[in-house]
N, C-alpha and C positions, 0 to 999 in steps of 0.2 A: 686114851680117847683121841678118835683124831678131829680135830679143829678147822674150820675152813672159815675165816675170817673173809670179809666184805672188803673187795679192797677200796670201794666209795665209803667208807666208813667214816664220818668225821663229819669236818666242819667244811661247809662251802664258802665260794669265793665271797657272794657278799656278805654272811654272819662274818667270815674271818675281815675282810676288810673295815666292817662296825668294829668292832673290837677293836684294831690297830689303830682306827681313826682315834678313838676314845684312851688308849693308853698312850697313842702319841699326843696326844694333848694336852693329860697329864703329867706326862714327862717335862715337858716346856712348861709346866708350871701352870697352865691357863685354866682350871680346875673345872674340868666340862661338867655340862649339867645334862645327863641321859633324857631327855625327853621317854618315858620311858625305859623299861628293859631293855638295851639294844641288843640281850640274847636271851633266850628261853631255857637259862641255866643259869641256879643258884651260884654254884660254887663261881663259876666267872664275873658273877655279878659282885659277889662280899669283895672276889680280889681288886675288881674296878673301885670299890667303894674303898678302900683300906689305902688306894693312891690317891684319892685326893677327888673321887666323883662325887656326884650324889644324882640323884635320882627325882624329876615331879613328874608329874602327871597331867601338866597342861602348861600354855604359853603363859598363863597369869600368873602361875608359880615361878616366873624365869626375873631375875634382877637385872633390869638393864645395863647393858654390854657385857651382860655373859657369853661365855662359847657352849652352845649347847647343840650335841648330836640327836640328829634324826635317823634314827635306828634304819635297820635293814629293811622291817617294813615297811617304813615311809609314813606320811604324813598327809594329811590332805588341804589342798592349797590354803583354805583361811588359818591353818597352823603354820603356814609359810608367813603370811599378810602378820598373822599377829606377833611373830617373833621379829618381824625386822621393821615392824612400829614400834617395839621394844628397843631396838638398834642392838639386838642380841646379836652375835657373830655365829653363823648356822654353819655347822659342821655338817653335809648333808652324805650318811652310809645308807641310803636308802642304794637296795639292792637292784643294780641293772636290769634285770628281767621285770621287778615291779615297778620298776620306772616304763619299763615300755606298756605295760598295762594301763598307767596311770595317763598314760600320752594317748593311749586307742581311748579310753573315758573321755578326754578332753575333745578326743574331736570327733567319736558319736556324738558328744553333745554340740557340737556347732554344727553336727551335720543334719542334727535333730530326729536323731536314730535311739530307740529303745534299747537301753545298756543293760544284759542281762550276763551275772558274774554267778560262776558254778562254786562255792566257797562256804565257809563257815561266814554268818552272820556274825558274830562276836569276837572274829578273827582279828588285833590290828593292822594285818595287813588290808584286809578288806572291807574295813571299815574308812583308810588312808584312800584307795579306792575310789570309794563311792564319793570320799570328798573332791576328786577330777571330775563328777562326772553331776547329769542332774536325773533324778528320780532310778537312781539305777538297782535293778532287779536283784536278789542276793537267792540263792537256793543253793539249799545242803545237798540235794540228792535228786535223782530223775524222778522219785514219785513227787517231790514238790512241783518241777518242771511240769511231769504231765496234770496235777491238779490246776496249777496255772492256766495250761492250755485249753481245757475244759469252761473253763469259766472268762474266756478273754475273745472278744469279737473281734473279729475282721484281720486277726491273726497272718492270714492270706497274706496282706500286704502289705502286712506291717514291716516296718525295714527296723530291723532286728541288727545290734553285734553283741558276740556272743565271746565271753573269755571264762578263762578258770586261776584261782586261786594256782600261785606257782605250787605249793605242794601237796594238791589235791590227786588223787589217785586215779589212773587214765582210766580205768575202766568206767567209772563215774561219771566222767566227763564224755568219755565219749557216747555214754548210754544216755544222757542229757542231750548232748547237742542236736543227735540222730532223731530226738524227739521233738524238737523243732525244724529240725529239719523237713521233716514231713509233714509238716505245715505252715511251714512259712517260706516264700519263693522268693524272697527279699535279706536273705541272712547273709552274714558276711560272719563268719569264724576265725579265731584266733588262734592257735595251740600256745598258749601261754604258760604252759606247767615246764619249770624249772628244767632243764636237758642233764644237772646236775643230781634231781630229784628222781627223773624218771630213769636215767641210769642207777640210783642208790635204791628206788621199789625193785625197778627190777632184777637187779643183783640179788637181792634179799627174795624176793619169792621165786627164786631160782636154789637157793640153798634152802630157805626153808623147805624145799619140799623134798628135800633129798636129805635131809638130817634127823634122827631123835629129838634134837632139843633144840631151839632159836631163842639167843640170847639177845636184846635189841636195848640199846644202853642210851640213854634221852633222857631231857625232862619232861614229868609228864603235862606239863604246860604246853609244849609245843607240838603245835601239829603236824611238823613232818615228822614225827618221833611218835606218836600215836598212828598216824597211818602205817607206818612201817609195821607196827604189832599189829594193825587190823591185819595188815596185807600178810604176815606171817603168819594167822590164827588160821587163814584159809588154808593155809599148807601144811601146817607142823601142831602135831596133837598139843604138842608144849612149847609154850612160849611164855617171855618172861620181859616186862622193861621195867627196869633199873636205874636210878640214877646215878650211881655210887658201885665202889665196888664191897662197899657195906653190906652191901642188899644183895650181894650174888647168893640165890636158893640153895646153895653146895648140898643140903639133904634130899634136895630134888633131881641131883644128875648123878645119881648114882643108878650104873647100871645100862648109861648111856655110852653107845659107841661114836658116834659123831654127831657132833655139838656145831654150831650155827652162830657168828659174833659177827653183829653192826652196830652202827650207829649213828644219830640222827646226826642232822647240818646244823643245833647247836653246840652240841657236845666235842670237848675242847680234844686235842690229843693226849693230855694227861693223865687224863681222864681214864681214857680208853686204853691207855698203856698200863695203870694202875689197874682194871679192871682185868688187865689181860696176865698181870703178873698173880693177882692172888688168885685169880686160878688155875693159873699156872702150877704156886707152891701148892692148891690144894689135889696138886697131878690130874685134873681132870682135864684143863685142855691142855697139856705142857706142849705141844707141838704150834701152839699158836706164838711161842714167844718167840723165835725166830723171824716168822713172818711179821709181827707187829715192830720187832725192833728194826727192822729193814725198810719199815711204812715210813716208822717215827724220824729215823736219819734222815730220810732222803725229804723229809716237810721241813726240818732245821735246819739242813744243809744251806749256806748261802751260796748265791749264783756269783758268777766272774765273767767280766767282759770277754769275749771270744768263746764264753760255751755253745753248746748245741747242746738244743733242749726242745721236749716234745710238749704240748699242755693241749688244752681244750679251749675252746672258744666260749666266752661265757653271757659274752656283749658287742654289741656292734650299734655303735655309734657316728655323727657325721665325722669327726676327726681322727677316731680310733676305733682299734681292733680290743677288747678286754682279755686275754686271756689267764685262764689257771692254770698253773706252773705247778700243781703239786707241793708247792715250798712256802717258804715263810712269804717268801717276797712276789705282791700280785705283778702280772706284766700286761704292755700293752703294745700293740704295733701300731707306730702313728699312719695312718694314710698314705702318707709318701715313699712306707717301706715295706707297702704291701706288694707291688708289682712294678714294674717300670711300664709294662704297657699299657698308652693313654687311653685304650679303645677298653679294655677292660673294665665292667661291675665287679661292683664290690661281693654282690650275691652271688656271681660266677664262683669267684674265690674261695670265700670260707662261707660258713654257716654256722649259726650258733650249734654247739655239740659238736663241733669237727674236731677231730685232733690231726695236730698241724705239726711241724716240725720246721725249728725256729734259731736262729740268731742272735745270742745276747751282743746287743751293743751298748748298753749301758747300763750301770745298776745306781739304784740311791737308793743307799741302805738308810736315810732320813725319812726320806719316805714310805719306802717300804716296798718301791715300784722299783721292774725293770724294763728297757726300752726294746722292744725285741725287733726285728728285721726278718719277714719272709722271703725277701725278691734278693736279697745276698746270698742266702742258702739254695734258693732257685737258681741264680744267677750261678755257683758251684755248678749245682747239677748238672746244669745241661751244656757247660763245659764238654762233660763226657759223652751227653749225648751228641752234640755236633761232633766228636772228632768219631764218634761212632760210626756216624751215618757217614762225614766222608771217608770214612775205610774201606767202610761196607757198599756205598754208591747206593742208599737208601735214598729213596726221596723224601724230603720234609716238608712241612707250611707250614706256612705263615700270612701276617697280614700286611700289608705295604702302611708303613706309617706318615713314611714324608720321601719329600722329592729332596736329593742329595746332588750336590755338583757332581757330574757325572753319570750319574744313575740314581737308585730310589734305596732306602732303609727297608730292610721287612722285621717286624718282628716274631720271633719264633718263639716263645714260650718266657717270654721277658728279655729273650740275649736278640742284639742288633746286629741283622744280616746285610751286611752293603751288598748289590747286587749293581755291577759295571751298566750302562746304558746298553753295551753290546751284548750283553748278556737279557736284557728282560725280555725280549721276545719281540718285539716291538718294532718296526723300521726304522733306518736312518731317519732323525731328524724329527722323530714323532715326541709329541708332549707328551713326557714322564709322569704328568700330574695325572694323566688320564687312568693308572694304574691306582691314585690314592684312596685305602680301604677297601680295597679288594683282596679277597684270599687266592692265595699264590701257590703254586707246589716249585719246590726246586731240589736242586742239587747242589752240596757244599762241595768247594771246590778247593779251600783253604782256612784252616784253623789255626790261627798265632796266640796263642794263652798270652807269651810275654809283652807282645802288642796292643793286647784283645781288638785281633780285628779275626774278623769274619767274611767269609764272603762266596758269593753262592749264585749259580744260573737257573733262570727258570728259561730260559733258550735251551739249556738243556735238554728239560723235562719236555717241553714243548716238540722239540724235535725228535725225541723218542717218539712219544706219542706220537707224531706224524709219521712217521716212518711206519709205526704196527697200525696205522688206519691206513695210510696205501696199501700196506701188503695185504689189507683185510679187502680193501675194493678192490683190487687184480687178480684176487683169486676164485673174488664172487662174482667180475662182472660178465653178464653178458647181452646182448643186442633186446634193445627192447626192456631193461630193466630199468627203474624210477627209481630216482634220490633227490635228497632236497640238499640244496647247495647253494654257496653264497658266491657274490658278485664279485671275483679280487683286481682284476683290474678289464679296459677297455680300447677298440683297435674301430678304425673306421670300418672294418668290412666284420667287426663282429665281437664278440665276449669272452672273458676265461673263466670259467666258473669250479669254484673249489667243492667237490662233492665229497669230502671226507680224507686230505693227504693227497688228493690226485686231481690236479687241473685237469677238465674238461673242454673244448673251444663247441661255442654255440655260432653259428655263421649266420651273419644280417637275416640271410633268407629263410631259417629255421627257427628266427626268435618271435616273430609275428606273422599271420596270414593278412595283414595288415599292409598295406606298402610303407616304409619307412626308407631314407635317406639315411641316416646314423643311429647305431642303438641309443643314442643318447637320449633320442626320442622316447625309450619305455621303460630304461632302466637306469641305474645310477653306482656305482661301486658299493660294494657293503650292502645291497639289496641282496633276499632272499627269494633262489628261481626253484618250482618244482620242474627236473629237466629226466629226459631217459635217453639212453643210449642208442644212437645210429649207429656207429662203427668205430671203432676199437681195432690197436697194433696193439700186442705186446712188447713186442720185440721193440719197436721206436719208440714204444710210452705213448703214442697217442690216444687222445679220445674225441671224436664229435657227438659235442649231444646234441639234443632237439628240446625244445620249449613248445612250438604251432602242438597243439591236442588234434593226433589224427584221426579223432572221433570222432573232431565236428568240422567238415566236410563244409569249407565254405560254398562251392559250387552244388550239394546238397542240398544247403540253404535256401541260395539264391532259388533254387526250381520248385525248391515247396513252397517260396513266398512269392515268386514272380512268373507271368507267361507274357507272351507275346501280346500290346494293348496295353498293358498296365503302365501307370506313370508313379516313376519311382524321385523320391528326392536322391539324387546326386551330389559327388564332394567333388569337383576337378582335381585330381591329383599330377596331369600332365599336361602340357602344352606343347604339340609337333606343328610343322607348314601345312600339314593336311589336316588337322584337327585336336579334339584333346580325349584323354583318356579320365574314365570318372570314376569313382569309386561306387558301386551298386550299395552292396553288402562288402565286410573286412574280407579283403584276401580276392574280391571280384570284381574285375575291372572292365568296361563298357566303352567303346569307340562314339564319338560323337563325331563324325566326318563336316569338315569345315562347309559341305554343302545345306547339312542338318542344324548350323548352328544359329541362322537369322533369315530373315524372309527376302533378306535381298543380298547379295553380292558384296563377300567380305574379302578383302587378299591375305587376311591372319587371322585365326581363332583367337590371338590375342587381341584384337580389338572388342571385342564381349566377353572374352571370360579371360579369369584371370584364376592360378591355383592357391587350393584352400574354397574359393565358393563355393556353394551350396548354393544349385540349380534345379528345377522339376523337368525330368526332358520321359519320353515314350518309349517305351521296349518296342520297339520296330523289326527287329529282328535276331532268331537266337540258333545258334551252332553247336546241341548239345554233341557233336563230336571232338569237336576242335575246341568246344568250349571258346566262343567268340559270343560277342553281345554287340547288337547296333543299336545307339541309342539317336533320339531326335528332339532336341526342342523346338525347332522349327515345325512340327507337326501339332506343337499346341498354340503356336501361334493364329489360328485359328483357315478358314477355309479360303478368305480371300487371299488370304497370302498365298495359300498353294495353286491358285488361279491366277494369280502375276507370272508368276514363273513362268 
């Protein structure tokens, strides 16, 4: 018969950590007391008892300064309060993930949000639960949900958080949640079911559905051990859970060609290795023993400092990283060796369910922990990837971390890229800081493993880049085209403008219809000008552009808003011996002749006007040939004046 064993079959990280917590305690002689079953399995239970445990069933059962463990499922705060009014010494295996459930209870309720948990009512986990939380909601299944919702007002806005029992089965939960969801616009959802459970269903209703027979090895006390045979029953005609391998049906898999073996996240690995041998000798799954004995080693195996090791993430906490190692011994990456880069989240990184590949840096085989290092195995890696890229003249990024004597750091995927001053792209003598936390592309110029320096030009990459944007405006420009371009530097008779790798010059007299003295009058360096093209060399690299819009026709203007009679207000823009010149409308200028400027007898138009005023003088006379303008304020000095004369 061939066998296709679950390779999530066993015990997860936090039943196996309850358990170690409770025989290391025992070992040390300190004779814990299980606040309940800290596993949902006899046979682990008689062997805890036979070292020296015992077992009650509430904090008044506990003799002060005992050591008593709080099981995987956890406890609820007044079970906290009354064992260390006891001065009891609290072993705490409540399992990471129900720990984070039990922290969203605690603060729906200060946020004064309706705590509704999708779970078995009679569960101890979700009974531990409800004690974080106040009045919170417990439903087996979405028809309770939807009966709920039937009979609950104002629903609508009611602000709702919503979690599930870690090993409740997804489909449940998510046919629950979808049911609140569509009527409540105030919900906040958690996906709290176990990533170590929803990996072990889903394995299991992947074989179950592909096999004769599903064999699922649990107690039937426990409820991820019960859902797995629900979640089997859907797939496989035949299904069977076991505690023992006592109880293997051997009259019932006769005649089966492939057989189906899990088991739940109490059930020990002895367990399941016993179960796998006698039916083994009874030849019906003999091809499983191979695979279960290759399971069993590599969970015994102890780790060694300097391995490389792959596990899953099981928790994530402020100081550390949880992971499952597969092995006897749980690990954890403290914060400081997750990454070296400071810009870096923690949620970028890992994720609960990720599997990561990792660093032994230390082991305590007392505890049972090892210290594991992500950013060392990183910091490996990309060794090879920098000496790649400078082989190859690949560009990389990165983020500028800090400003270094001489130039800036970048970092590249945890490794530190010094990058020269003359290298960042930047001008002489420009502040470095101005690059800090900005993403950078560059090129690696030099790799020293036995050094470890690094070091790398974003002048480079910038100077490519510029070169294939010149070549892209030279070959697309011509007279009369529009680009937007920035201000790089400035000359008294005019501007240089960068329109994409190819300076441009704009001259005083194309930058405003305006009269101006210096462009400094309209623009500023690092301003952005929309400019088109007058005329273009190839061959010399010239360009002049234009900014004046030769669509709006100052002298146009002028004739549709002014005739001959009208009194216009005036700017003096000049002062000559014979008079001054005025600004009509931008870009039109008006003669006010020194005999038009007062009602009597001036020898300088500087004596009344002065420029920059703003004066009311008379359209007197106009030259739409020559485009001249004669202006008069003496003409509104009124009639006696023009009778002196």
């Amino acid at each position: 018969m061939e066998v296709i064993l679950a390779q999530s079959a066993g015990f997860c990280y936090g039943v196996r950590r309850a358990v170690e917590l409770t025989e290391q305690a025992a070992a040390e002689g300190r004779r814990p007391v299980m606040l309940g079953s800290v596993i949902h399995n006899r046979h682990v239970i008689d062997s805890l008892l036979q070292k020296g445990s015992r077992i009650v069933s509430s904090p008044e059962e506990v003799e002060p300064g005992e050591a008593v463990v709080i099981r995987a499922h956890g406890a609820g705060e007044e079970t906290y309060r009354a064992l260390e009014a006891k001065g009891a010494e609290i072993i705490d295996g409540t399992c990471p993930h129900v720990r984070r459930i039990q922290e969203i209870a605690r603060q729906a309720a200060l946020e004064g949000r309706q705590m509704v948990l999708i779970g078995s009512p009679s569960h101890p986990e979700v009974q531990g639960i409800c004690g974080w939380g106040e009045n919170v909601l417990v439903f087996s299944d979405p028809e309770e949900v939807e009966n709920w919702i039937k009979c609950t007002e104002n629903i609508t806005s009611m602000p709702i958080t919503m979690v599930a029992q870690t090993t409740q089965l997804q489909g449940i939960w998510e046919s629950s949640w979808k049911l609140i969801k569509k009527q409540c616009t105030n919900l906040k959802k958690f996906d709290t079911i176990c990533s170590a459970t929803q990996k072990r269903q889903t394995e299991a209703a992947k074989i179950a559905a592909n096999v004769d027979v599903m064999v699922v090895v649990g107690d039937r006390q426990s409820a991820n051990s019960r859902h797995l045979y629900e979640l089997c029953q859907e797939r496989c005609g035949r299904v069977f859970l076991i505690e023992s391998a006592d109880e293997i049906p051997t009259d019932k898999l006769t005649g089966c060609r492939r057989a189906g073996l899990t088991a739940g996240a109490s059930t020990p690995a002895s367990i399941i290795k016993e179960v796998d041998k006698t039916m083994s000798e009874e030849k019906i799954m003999s091809e499983s023993t191979e695979n279960f004995a290759e399971m069993f080693e590599q969970y015994t195996n102890t780790l060694h400092t300097g391995d490389k090791v792959t596990g899953v993430v099981t928790a994530i906490t402020p100081t550390e990283v949880h992971v499952d190692l597969g092995c006897k011994q749980a690990g954890y990456i403290p914060m400081d060796q997750l990454t070296d880069d400071p810009e870096a989240k923690v949620e970028d990184i890992v994720k609960i369910g990720d599997e990561v590949e990792l660093f032994v840096v230390r082991v305590n085989d007392v505890e049972g922990y090892a210290t594991l290092s992500k950013k060392r195995l990183d910091a490996n890696k990309i060794w090879d990837v920098l000496e790649e890229a400078m082989e190859n003249k690949t560009v990389v990024e990165g983020v500028v971390s800090e400003e270094n004597k001489g130039g800036i750091v970048v970092f590249i995927k945890g490794a530190r890229v010094f990058v020269p001053a003359s290298q960042s792209g930047l001008p002489r003598d420009a502040e470095m800081s101005q690059l800090l936390k900005q993403k950078v592309q560059m090129r690696i110029t030099e790799v020293n493993r036995a050094r470890r320096r690094v070091v790398g030009s974003i002048r480079a990459v910038a100077y490519e880049a510029r070169q294939a944007a010149a070549a892209a405006v030279w070959e697309g420009i011509e007279v009369g085209k529009r680009y937007t371009g920035t201000v790089k530097s400035m000359t008294s008779y005019g501007v240089f403008v960068d329109i994409g790798g190819v300076d441009g010059m704009v001259h005083i007299s194309d930058l405003s219809w305006s009269r101006i003295k210096t462009p400094a009058e309209i623009v500023k360096v690092g301003d952005t000008l929309d400019v088109y093209v007058i005329s273009f060399d190839k061959e010399k690299r010239k360009i002049s552009l234009g900014v004046k819009d030769r669509s709006m026709n100052p002298w146009e203007k002028f004739m549709e808003t002014y005739k001959v009679g009208d009194v216009a207000n005036v700017k003096i823009v000049n002062i000559r011996s014979f008079g001054a010149f005025a600004e009509v409308v931008p870009g039109v200028d008006g003669l006010i002749h020194i005999s038009q400027i007062a009602d009597r007898r001036i020898e300088s138009p500087a004596e009344c006007l002065s420029e920059g005023e703003l004066v009311d003088a008379k359209i007197i006379e106009v030259d739409e040939e020559k485009k001249k303008i004669s202006l008069s304020i003496r003409a509104l000095l009124g009639a006696s004046a023009a009778d002196g004369e």
